[in-house]
Biotite code that builds the C-alpha atoms (Angstrom):
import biotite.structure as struc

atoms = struc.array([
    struc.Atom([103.451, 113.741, 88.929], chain_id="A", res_id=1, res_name="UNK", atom_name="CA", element="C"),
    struc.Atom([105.935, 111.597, 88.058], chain_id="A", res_id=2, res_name="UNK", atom_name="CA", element="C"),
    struc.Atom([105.581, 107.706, 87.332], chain_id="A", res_id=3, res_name="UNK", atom_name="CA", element="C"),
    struc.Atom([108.311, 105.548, 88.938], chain_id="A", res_id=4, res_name="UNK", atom_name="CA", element="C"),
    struc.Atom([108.615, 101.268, 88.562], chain_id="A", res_id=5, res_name="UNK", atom_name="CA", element="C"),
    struc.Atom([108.562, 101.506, 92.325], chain_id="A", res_id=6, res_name="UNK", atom_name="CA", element="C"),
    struc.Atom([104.823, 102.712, 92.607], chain_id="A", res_id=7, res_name="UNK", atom_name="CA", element="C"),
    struc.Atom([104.197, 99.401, 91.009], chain_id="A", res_id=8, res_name="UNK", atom_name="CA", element="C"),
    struc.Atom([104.117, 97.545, 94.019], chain_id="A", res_id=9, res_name="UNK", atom_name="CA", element="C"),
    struc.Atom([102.216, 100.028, 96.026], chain_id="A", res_id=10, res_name="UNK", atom_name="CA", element="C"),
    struc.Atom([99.887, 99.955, 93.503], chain_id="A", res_id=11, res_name="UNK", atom_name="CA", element="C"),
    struc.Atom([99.356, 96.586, 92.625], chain_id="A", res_id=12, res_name="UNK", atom_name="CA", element="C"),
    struc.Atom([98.905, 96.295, 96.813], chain_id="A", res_id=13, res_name="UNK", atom_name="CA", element="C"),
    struc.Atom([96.532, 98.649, 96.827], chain_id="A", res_id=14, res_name="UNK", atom_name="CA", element="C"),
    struc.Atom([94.109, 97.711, 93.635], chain_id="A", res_id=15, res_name="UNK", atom_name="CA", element="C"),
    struc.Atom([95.314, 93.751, 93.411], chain_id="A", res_id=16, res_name="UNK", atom_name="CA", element="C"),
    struc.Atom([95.118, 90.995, 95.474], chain_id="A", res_id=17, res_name="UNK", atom_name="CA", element="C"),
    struc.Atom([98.990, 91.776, 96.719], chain_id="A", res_id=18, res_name="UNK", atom_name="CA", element="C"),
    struc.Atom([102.010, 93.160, 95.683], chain_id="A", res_id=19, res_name="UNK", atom_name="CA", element="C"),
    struc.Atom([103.028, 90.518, 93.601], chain_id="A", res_id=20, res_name="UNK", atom_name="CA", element="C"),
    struc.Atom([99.629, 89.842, 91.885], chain_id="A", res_id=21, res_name="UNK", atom_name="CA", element="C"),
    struc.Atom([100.660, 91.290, 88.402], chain_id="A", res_id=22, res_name="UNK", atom_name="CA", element="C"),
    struc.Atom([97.986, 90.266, 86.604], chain_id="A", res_id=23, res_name="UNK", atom_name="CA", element="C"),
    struc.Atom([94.984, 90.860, 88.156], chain_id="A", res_id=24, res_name="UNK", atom_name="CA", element="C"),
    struc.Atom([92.376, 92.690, 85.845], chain_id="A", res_id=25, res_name="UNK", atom_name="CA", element="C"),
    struc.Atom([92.434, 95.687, 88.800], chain_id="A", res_id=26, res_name="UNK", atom_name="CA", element="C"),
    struc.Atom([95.774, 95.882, 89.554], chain_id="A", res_id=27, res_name="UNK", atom_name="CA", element="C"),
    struc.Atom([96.658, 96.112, 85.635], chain_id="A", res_id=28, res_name="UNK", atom_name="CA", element="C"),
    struc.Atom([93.520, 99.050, 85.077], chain_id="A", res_id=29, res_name="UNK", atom_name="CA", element="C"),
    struc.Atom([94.827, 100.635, 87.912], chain_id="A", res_id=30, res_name="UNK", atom_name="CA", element="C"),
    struc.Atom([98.386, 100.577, 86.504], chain_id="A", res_id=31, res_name="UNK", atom_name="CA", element="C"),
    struc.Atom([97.128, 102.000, 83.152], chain_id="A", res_id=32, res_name="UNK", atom_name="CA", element="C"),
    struc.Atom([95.313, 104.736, 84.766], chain_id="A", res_id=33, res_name="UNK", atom_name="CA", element="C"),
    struc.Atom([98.429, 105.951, 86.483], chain_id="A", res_id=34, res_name="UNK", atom_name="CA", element="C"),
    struc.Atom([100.698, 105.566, 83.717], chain_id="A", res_id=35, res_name="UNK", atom_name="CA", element="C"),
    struc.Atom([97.336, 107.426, 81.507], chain_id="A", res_id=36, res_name="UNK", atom_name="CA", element="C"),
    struc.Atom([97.948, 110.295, 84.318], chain_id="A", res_id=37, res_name="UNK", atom_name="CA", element="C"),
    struc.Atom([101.566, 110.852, 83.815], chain_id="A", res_id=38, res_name="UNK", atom_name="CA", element="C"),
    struc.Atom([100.756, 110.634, 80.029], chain_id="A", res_id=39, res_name="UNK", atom_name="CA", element="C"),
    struc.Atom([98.757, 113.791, 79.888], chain_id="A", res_id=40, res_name="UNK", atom_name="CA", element="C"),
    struc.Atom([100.421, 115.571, 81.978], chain_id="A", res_id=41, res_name="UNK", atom_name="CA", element="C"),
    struc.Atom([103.834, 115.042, 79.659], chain_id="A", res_id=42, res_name="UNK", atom_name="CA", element="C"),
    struc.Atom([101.932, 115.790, 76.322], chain_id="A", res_id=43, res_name="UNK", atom_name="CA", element="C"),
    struc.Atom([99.863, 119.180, 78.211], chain_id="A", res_id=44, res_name="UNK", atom_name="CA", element="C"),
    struc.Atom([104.379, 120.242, 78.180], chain_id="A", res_id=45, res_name="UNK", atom_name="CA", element="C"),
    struc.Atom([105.408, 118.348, 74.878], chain_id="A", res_id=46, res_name="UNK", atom_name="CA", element="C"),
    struc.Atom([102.652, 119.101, 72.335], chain_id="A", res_id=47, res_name="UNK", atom_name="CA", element="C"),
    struc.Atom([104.286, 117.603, 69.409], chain_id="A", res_id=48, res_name="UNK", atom_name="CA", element="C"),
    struc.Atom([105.518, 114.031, 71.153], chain_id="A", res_id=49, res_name="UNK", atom_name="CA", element="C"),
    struc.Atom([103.526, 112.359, 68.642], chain_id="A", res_id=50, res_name="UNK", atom_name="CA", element="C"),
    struc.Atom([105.409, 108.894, 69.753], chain_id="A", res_id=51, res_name="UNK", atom_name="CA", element="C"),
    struc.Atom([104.043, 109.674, 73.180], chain_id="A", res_id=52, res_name="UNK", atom_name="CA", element="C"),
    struc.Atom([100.737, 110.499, 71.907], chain_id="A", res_id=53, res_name="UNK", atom_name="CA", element="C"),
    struc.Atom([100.085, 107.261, 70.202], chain_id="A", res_id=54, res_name="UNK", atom_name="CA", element="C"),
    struc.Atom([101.099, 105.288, 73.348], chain_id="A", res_id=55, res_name="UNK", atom_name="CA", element="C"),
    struc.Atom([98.764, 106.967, 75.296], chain_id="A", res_id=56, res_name="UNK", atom_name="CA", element="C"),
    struc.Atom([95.763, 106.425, 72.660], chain_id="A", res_id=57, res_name="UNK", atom_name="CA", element="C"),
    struc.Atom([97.478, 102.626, 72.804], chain_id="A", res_id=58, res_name="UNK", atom_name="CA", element="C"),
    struc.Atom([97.099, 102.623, 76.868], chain_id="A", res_id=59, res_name="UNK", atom_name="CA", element="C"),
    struc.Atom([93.874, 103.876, 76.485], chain_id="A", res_id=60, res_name="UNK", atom_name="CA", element="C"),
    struc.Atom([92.443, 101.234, 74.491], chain_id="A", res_id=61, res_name="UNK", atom_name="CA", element="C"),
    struc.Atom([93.794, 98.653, 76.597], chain_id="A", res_id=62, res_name="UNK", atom_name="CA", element="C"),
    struc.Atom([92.774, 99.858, 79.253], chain_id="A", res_id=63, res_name="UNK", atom_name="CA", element="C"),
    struc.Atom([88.962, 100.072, 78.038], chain_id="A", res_id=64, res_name="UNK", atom_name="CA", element="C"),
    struc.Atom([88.998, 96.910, 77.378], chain_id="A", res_id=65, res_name="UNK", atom_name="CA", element="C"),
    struc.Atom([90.045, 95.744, 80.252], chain_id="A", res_id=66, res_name="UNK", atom_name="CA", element="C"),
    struc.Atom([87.285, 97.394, 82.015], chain_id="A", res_id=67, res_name="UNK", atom_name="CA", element="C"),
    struc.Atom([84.962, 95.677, 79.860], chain_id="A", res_id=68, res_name="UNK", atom_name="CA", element="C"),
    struc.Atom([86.371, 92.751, 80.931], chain_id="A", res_id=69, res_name="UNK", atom_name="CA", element="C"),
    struc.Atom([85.724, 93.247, 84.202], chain_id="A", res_id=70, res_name="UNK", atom_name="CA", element="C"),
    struc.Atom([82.119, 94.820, 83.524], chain_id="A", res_id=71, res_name="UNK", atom_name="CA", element="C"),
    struc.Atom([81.287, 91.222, 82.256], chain_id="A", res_id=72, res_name="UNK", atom_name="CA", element="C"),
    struc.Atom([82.666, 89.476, 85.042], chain_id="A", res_id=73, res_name="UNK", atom_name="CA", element="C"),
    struc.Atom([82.033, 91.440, 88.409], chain_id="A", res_id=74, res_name="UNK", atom_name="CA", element="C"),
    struc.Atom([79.868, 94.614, 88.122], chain_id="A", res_id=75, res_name="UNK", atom_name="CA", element="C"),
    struc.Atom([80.092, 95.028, 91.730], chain_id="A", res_id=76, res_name="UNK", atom_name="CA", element="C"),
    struc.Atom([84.359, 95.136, 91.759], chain_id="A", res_id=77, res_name="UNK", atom_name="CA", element="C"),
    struc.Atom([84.154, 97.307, 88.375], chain_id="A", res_id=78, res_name="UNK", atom_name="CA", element="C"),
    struc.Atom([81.381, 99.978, 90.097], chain_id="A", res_id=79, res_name="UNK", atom_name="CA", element="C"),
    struc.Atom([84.382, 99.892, 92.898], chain_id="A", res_id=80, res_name="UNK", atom_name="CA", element="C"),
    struc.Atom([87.212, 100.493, 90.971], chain_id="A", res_id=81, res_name="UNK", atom_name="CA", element="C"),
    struc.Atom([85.981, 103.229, 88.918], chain_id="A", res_id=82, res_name="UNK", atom_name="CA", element="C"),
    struc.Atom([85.215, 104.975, 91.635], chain_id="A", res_id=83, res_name="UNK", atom_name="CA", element="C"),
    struc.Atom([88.197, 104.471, 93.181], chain_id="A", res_id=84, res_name="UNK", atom_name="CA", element="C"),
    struc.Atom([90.584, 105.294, 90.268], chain_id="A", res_id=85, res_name="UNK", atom_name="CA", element="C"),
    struc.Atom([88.199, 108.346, 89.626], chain_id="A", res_id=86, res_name="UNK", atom_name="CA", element="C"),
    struc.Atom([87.525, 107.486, 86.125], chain_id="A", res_id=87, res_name="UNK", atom_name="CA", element="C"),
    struc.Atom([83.816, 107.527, 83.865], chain_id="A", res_id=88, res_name="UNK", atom_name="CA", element="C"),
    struc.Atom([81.582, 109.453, 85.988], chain_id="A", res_id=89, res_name="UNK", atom_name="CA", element="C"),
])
């Protein structure tokens, strides 16, 4: 997995209102999850990236409270994009 500034666009696209909607609550969990994903996967290689680790813990934070954002707001689009991304079960 690797996590390019490219993907951005797909991704805001996909999860966002467009490609150039940057700030939507969605698009930005969506963008967290990925960048979460490629995260892990760096730290399951570099154990002791400790500078690494406490971004992720960062990312993960925001990203939580984002989705309590959204929880608030529209349950329906939050029950949608968790399942989507794949995330709290």
């Amino acid at each position: 997995m690797q996590f390019k500034t490219g993907n951005t666009k797909e991704i805001f696209k996909e999860y966002g209102k467009s490609e150039f909607d940057t700030g939507s609550t969605e698009g930005q969990v969506a963008l967290f999850t990925n960048r979460i994903k490629y995260l892990t996967e760096h730290l399951k290689v570099n154990r002791k990236d400790f500078a690494t680790e406490r971004s992720l813990v960062l990312l993960v934070g925001k990203r939580r409270k984002l989705l309590a954002y959204l929880k608030d707001r529209n349950i329906e689009g939050y029950r949608e994009l968790i399942k989507k991304l794949g995330i709290r079960k």
